[in-house]
N, C-alpha and C positions, 0 to 999 in steps of 0.2 A: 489339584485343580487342573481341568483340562483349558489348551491355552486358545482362544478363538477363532485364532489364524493357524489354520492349517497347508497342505498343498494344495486341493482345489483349492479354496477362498486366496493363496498367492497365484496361482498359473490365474486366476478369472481379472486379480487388481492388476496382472500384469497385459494380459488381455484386453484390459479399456486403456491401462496409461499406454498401448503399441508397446510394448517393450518385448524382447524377445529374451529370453534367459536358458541356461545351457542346465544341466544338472548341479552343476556344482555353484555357479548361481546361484542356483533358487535355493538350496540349501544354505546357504548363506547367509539368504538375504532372510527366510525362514527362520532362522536361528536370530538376526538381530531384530527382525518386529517381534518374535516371540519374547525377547528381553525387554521394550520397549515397553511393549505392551504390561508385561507382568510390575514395572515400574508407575506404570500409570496407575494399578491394584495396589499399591502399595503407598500411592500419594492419598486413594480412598480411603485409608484407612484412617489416616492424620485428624487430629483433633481441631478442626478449623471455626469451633464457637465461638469465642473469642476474637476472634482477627478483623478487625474492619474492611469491607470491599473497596478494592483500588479502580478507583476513574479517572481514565483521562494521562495517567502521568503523574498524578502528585496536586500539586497546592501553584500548577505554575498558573503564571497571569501573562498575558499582554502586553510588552512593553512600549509596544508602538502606540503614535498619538493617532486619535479615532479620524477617521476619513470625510473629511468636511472641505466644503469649498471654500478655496480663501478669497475674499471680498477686496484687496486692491492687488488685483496682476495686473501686470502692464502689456494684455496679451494684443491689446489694440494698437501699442507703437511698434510689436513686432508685424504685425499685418502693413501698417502705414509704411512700413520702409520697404516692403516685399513691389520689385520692379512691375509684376504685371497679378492684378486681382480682381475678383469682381466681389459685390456684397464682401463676406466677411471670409471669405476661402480664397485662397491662393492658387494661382493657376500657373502650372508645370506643363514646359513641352510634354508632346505623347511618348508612353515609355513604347506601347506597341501600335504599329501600323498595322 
């Protein structure tokens, strides 16, 4: 079986990623996508009828409680004691001049 990746198609994927490679390099780097690669051929061949597709991570849930407004805060005494305010906002010296 001839393997897909060869030197042009490495000098060209090294070519867009900018990378520069020496000869000994690319022979290298040749030699490990070509094992890569031929491990990928080798997952195609596996008998996967049977196996259910995995989403998501599994069976997990949510544990946090749902995001709703709560109906007595006491956000109006923290405003009431605030030194200087106008309507319902708080007014801070200026941070810029």
């Amino acid at each position: 079986m001839s393997s897909p990746i060869n030197k042009k198609t490495l000098e060209h994927l090294a070519e867009l990623a900018r990378i520069k490679l020496n000869t000994q390099e690319e022979e290298k780097l040749l030699q490990d996508l070509q094992k890569i690669l031929e491990h990928f051929e080798e997952l195609k061949t596996l008998d996967t009828a049977g196996v259910e597709p995995m989403s998501g991570g599994g069976g997990l849930k949510n544990i946090f409680r749902d995001d709703a407004a709560a109906e007595n805060t006491n956000q109006r005494a923290g405003i009431e004691q605030f030194p200087d305010k106008q309507d319902d906002y708080l007014k801070v010296p200026p941070v810029f001049e």
